[in-house]
Short mmCIF file of the C-alpha atoms (twelve columns), coordinates in Angstrom:
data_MODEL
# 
_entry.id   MODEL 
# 
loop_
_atom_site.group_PDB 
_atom_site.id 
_atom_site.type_symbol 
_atom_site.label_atom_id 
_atom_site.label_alt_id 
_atom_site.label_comp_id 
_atom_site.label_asym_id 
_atom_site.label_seq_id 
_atom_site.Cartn_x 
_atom_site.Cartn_y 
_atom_site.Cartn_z 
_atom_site.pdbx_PDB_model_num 
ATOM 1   C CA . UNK A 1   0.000   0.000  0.000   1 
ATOM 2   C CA . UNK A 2   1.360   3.223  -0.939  1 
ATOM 3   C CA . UNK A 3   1.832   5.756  1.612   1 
ATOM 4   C CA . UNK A 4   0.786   9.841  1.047   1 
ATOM 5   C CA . UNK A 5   2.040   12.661 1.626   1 
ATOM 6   C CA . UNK A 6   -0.046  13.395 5.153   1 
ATOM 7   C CA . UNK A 7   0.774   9.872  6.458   1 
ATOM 8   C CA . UNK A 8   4.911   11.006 6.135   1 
ATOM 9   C CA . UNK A 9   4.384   14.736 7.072   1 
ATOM 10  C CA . UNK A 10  2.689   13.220 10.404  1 
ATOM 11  C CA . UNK A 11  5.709   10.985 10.896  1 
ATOM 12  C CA . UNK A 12  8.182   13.444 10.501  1 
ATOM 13  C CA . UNK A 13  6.394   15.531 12.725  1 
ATOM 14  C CA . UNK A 14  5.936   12.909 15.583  1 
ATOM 15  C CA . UNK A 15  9.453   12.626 15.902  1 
ATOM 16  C CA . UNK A 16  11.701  14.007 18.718  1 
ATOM 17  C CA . UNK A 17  14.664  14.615 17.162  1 
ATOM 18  C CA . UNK A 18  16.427  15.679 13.692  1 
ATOM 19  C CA . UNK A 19  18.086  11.776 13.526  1 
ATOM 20  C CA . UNK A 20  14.238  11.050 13.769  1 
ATOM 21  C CA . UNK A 21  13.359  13.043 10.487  1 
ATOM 22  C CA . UNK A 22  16.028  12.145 8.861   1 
ATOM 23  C CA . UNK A 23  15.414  8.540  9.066   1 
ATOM 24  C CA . UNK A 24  11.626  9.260  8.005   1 
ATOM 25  C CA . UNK A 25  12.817  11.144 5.070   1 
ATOM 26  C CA . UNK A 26  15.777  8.327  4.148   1 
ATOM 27  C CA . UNK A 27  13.275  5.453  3.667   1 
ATOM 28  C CA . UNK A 28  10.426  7.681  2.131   1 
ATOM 29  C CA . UNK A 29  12.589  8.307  -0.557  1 
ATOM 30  C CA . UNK A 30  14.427  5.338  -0.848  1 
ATOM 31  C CA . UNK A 31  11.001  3.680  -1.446  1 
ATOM 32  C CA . UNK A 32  9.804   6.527  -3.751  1 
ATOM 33  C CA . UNK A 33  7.072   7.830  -1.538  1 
ATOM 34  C CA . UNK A 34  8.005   11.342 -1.562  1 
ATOM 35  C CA . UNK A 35  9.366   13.075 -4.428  1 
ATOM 36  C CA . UNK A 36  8.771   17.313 -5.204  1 
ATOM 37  C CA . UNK A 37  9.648   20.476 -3.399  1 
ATOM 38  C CA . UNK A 38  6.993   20.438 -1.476  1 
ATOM 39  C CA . UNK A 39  7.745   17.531 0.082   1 
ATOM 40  C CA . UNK A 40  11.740  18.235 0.208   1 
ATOM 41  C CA . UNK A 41  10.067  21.668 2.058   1 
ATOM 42  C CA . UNK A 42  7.949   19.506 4.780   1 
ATOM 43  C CA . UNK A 43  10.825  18.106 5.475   1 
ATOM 44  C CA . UNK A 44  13.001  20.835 5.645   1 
ATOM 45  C CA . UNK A 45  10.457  23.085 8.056   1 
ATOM 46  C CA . UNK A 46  10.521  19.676 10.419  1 
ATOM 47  C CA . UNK A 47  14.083  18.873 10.627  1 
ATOM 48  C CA . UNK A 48  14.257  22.827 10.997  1 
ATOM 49  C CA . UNK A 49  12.465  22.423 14.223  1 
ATOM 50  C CA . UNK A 50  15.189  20.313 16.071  1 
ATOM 51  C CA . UNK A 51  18.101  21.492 13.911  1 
ATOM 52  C CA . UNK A 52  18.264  24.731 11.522  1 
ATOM 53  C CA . UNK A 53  21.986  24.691 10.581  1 
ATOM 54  C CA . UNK A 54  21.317  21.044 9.518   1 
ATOM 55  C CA . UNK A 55  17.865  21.718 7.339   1 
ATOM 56  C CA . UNK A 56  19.834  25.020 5.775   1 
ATOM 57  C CA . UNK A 57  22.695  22.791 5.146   1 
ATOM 58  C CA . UNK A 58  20.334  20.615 3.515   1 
ATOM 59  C CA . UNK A 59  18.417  22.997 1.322   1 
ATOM 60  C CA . UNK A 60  21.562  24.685 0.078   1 
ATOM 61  C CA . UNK A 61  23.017  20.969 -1.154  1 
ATOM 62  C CA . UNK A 62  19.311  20.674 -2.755  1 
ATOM 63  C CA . UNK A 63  19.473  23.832 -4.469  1 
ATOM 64  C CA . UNK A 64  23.167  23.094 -5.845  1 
ATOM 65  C CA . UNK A 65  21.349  21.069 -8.379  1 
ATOM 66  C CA . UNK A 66  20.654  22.894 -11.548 1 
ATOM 67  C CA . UNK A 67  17.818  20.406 -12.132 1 
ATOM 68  C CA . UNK A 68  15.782  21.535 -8.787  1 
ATOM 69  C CA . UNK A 69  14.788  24.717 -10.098 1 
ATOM 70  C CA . UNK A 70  14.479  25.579 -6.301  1 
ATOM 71  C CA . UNK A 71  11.048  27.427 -5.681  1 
ATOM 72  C CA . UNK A 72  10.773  30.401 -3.184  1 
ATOM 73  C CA . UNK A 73  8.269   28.761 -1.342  1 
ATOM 74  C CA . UNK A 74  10.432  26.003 -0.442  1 
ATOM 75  C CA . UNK A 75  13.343  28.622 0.991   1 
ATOM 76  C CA . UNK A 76  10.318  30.065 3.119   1 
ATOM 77  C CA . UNK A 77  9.270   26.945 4.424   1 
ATOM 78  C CA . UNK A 78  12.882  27.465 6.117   1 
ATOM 79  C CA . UNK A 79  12.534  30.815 6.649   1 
ATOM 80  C CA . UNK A 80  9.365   30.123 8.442   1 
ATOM 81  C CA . UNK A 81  11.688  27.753 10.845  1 
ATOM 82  C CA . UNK A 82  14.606  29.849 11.272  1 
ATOM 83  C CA . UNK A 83  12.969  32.793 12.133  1 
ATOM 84  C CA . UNK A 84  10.018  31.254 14.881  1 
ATOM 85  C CA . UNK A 85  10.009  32.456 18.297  1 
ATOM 86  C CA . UNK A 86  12.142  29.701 19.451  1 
ATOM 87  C CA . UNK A 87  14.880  30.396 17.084  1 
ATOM 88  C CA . UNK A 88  14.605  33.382 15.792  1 
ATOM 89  C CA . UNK A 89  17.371  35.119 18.659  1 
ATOM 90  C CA . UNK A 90  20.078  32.409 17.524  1 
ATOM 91  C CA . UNK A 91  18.955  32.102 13.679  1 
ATOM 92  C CA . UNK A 92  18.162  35.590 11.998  1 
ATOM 93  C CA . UNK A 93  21.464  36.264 10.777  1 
ATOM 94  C CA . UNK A 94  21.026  32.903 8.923   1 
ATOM 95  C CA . UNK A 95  18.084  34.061 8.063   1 
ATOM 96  C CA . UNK A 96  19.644  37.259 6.490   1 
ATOM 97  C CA . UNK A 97  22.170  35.717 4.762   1 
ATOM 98  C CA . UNK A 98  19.370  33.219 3.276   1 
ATOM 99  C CA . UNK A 99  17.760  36.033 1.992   1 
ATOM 100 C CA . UNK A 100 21.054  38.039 0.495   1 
ATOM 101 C CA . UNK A 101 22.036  34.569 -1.200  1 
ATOM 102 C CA . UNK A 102 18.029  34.521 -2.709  1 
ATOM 103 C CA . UNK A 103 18.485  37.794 -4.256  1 
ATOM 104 C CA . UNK A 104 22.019  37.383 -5.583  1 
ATOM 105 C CA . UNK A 105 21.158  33.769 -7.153  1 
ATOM 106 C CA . UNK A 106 17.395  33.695 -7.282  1 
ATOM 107 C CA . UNK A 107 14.940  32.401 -6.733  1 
ATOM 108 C CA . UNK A 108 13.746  35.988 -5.581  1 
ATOM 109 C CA . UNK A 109 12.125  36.528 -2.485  1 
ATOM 110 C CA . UNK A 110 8.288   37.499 -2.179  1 
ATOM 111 C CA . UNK A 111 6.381   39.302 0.167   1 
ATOM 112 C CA . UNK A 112 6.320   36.538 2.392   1 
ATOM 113 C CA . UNK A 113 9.465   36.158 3.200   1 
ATOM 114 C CA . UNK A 114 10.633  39.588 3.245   1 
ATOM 115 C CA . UNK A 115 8.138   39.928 5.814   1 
ATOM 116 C CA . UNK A 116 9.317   36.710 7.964   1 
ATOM 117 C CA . UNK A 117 12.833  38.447 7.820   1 
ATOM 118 C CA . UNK A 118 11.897  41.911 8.893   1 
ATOM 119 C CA . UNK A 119 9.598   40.525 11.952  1 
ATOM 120 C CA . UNK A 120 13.043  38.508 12.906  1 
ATOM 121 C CA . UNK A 121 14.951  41.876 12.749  1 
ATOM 122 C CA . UNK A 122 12.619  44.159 14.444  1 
ATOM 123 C CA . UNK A 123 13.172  41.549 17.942  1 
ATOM 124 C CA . UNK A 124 16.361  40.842 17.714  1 
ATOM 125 C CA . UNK A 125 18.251  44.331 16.230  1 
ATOM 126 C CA . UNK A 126 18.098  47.621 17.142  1 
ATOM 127 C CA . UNK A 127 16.128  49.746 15.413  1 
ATOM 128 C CA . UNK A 128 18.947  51.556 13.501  1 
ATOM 129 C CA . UNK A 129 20.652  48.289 12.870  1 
ATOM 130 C CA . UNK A 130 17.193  46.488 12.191  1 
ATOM 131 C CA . UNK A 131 16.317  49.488 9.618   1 
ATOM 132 C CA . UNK A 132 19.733  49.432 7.657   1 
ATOM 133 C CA . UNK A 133 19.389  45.433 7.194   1 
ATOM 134 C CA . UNK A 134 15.422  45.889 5.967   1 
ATOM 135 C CA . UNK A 135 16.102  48.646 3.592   1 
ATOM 136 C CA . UNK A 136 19.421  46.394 2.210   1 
ATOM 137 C CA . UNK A 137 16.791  43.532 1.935   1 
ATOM 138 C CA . UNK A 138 13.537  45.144 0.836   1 
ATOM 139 C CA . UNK A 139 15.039  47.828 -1.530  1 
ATOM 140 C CA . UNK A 140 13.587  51.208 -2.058  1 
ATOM 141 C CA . UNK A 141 9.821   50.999 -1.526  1 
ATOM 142 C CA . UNK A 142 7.957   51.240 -5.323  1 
ATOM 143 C CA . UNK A 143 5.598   54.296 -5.826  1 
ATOM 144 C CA . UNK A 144 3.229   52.619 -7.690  1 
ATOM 145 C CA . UNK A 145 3.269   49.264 -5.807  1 
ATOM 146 C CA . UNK A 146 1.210   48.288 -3.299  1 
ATOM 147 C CA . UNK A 147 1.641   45.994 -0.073  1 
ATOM 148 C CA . UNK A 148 -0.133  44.479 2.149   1 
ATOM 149 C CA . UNK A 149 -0.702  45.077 5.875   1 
ATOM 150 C CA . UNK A 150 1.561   42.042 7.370   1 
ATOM 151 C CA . UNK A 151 4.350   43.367 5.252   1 
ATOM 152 C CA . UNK A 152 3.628   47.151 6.682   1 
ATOM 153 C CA . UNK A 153 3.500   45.609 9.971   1 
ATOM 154 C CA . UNK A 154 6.782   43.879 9.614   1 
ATOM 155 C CA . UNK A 155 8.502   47.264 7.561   1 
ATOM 156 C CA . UNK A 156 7.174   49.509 10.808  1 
ATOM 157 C CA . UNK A 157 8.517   46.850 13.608  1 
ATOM 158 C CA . UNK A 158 11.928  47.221 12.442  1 
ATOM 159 C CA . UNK A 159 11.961  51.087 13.765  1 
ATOM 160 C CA . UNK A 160 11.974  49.729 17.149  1 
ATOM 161 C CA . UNK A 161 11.966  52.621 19.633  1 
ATOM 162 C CA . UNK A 162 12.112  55.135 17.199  1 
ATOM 163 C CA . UNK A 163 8.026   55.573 17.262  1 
ATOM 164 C CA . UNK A 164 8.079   59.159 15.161  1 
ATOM 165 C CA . UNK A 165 10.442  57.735 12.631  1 
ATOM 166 C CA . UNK A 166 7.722   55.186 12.153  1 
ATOM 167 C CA . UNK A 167 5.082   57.576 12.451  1 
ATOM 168 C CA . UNK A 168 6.499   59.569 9.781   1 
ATOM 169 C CA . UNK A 169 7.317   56.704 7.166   1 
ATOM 170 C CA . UNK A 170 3.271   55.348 7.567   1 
ATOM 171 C CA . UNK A 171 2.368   58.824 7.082   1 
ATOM 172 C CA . UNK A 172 4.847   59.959 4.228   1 
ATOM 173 C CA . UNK A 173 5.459   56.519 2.126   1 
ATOM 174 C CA . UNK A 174 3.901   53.777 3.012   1 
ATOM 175 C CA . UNK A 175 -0.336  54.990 3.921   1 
ATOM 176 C CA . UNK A 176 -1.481  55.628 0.415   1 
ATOM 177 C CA . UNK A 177 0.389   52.216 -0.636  1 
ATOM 178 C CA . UNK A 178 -0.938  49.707 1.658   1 
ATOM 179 C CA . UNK A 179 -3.870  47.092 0.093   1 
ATOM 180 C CA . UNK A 180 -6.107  45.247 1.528   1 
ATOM 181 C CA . UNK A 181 -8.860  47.740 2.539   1 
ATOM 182 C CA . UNK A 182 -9.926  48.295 6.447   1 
ATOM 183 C CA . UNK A 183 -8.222  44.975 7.656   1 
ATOM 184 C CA . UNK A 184 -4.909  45.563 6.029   1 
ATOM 185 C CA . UNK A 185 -5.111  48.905 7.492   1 
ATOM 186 C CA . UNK A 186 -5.439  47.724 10.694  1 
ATOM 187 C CA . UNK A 187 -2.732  45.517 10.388  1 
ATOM 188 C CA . UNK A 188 0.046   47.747 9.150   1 
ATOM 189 C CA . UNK A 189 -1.394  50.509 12.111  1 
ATOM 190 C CA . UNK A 190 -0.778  47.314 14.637  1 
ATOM 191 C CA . UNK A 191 2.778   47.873 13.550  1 
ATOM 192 C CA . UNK A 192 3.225   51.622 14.645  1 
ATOM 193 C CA . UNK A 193 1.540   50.291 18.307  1 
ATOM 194 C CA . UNK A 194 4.528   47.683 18.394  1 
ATOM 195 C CA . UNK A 195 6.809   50.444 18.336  1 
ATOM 196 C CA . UNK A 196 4.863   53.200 21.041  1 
ATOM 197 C CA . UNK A 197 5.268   49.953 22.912  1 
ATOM 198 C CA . UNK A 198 8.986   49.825 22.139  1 
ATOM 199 C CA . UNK A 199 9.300   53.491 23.330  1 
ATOM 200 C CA . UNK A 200 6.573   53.402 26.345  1 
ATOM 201 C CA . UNK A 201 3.892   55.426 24.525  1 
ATOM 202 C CA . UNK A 202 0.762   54.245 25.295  1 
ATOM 203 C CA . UNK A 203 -0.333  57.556 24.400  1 
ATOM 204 C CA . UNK A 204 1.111   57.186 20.581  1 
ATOM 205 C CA . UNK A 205 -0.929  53.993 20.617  1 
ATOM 206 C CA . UNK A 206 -4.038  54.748 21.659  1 
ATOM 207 C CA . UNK A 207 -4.283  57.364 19.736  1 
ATOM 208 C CA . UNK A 208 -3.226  55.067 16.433  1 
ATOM 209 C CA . UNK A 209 -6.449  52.893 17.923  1 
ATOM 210 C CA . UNK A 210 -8.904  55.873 17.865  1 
ATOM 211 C CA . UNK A 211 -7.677  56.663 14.507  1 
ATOM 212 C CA . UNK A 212 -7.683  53.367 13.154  1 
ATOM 213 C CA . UNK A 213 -11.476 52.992 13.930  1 
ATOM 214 C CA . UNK A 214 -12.812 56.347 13.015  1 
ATOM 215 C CA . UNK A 215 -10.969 56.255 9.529   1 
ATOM 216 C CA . UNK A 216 -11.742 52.161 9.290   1 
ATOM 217 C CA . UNK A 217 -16.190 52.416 10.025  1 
ATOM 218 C CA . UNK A 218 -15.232 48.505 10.740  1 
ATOM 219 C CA . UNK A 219 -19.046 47.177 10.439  1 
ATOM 220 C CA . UNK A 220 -19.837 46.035 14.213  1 
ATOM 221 C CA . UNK A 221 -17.461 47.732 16.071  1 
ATOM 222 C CA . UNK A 222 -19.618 50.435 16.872  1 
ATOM 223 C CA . UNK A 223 -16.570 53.134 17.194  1 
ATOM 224 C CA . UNK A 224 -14.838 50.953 19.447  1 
ATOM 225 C CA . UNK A 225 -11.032 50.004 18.937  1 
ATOM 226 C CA . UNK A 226 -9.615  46.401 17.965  1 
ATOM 227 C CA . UNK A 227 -7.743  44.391 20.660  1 
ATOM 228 C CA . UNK A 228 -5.036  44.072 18.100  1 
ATOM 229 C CA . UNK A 229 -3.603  47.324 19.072  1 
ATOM 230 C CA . UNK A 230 -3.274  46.727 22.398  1 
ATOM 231 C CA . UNK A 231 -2.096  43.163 21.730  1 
ATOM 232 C CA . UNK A 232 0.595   44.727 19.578  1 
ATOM 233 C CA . UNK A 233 1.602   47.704 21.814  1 
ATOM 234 C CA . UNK A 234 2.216   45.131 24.967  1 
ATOM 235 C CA . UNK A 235 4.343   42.856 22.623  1 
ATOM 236 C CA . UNK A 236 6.226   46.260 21.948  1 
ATOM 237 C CA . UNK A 237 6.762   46.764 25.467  1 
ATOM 238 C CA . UNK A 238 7.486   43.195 26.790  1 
ATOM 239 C CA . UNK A 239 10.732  43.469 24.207  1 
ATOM 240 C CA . UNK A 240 11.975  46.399 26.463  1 
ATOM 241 C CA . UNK A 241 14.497  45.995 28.827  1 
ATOM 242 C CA . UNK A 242 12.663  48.589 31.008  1 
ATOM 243 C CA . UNK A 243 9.196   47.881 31.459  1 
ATOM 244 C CA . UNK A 244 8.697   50.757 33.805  1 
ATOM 245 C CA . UNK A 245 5.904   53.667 32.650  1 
ATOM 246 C CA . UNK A 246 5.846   57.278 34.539  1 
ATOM 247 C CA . UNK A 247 2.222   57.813 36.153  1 
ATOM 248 C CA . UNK A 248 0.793   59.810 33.331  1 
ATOM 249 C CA . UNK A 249 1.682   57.156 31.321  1 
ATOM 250 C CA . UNK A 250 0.476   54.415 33.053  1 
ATOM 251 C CA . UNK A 251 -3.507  56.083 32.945  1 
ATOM 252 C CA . UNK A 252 -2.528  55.731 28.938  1 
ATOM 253 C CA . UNK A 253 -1.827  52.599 29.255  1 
ATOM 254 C CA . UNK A 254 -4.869  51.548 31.420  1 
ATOM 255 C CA . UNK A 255 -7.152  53.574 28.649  1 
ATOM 256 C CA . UNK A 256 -5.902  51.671 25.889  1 
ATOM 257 C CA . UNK A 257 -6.883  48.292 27.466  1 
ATOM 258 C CA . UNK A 258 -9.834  49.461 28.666  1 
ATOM 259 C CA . UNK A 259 -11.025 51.201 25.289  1 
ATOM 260 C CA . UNK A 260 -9.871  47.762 23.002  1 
ATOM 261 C CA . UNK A 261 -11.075 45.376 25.230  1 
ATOM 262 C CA . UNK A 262 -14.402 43.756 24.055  1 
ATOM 263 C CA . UNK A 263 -16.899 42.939 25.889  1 
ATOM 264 C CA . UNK A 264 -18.703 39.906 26.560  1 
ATOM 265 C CA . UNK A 265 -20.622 38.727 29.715  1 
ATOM 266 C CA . UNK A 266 -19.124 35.144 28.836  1 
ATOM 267 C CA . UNK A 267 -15.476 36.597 28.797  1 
ATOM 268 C CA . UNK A 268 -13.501 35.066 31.552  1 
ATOM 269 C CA . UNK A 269 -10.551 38.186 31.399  1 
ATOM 270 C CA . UNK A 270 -13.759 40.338 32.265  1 
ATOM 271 C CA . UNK A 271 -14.986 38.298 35.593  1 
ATOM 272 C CA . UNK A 272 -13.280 40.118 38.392  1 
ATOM 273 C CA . UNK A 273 -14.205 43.787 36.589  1 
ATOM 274 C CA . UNK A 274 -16.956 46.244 38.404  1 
ATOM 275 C CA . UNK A 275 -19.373 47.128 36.235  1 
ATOM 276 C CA . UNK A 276 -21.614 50.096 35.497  1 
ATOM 277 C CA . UNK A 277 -24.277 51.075 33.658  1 
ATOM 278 C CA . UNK A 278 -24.944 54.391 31.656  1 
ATOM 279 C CA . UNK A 279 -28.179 55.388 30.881  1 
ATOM 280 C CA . UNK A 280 -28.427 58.351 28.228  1 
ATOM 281 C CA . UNK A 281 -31.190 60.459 28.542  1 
# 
């Protein structure tokens, strides 16, 4: 009986080591199971997991071929590996250099995984340092092209604590050239509360929120802000090395949570809050 693609991909996966994969991988293609990139990019994502050096090692010796006519998904399937919370702080100058050897000898890299790259950068760099690597990597921005709101995101991040800088490029470059409509928006403006959490402005970020939502007339929100903002400004701030907000702050801080947070009687987050109730008259 011939065995698919799932029944390998969950093998590979249930194993607890890269000598695991690797002997998945050895006798799938030994008996001609698995043959393709997208396969040969399973594989490389799960040996990835327990050993990146090894599965870039192993993509590089599959793209020496001039018969694999490597595909750019298949590099982003490591990408995707390298640059993953868990190994993103040891791997993004591997990711980097991934990247630089996709542009000098193809295939070229897409959206996707210029945006893996920058989110790596914008954690693990400074934001001058993070900045001089994107704009080597992404190139100077097209006016007549358009991007979407993950790759805004990512492009903002990599300001770090420099919130007007990032302020300024959304305002100045990159607004009138994000797609997507209202939820791409919303994503790229998640990006500028990253970085007023970066440089402990709640302030910046709330008002981003307000913004967002008045500009946005999301159906159903009733003016209220999304919890992606805040979600996005504490990620910001957690990636500080001082935490610490003044007092003035700190009510900025509270009113962002307060104003994103929806509400739902069956909301567990909510159970310990006093509530009131307004009546307009």
């Amino acid at each position: 009986v011939g065995v698919d693609d799932f029944t390998m991909q969950t093998l590979m996966r249930s194993r607890n080591g890269a000598q695991g994969v690797r002997r998945i991988w050895r006798m799938a293609t030994d008996r001609g199971y698995l043959r393709g990139q997208a396969r040969f990019a399973s594989y490389v994502r799960e040996l990835g997991r327990f050993d990146a050096r090894a599965a870039l090692a192993e993509l590089r010796r599959y793209a020496e071929n001039p018969k694999a006519n490597v595909k750019t998904k298949t590099f982003n399937a490591l990408l995707s590996v390298l640059t993953s919370p868990e190994n993103k702080a040891r791997h993004t100058d591997d990711a980097v250099e991934l990247v630089r050897t996709m542009k000098a000898e193809g295939p070229s890299p897409d959206s996707v995984t210029l945006t893996e790259v920058m989110k790596a950068l914008a954690t693990t760099k400074a934001g001058a340092e993070a900045c001089a690597v994107r704009d080597e990597l992404v190139g100077p921005l097209e006016a007549r092209q358009s991007y979407d709101g993950r790759f805004v995101n990512a492009f903002l991040r990599c300001y770090g604590e420099d919130v007007s800088a990032a302020m300024s490029c959304w305002k100045s470059e990159l607004k009138t050239k994000t797609s997507g409509g209202a939820a791409g928006t919303a994503q790229a403006l998640a990006g500028l509360c990253y970085c007023a959490g970066r440089s402990a402005r709640p302030d910046v970020a709330l008002k981003v929120s307000y913004a967002a939502t008045k500009n946005n007339g999301q159906k159903g929100r009733a003016g209220k802000p999304d919890e992606a903002f805040a979600q996005a400004y504490f990620n910001g701030k957690r990636a500080r090395s001082d935490p610490h907000l003044s007092l003035t702050m700190k009510v900025f801080e509270n009113l962002l949570e307060v104003e994103t947070k929806s509400f739902s009687i069956d909301d567990k987050r909510a159970k310990g809050d006093r509530k009131i109730r307004i009546i307009w008259n």
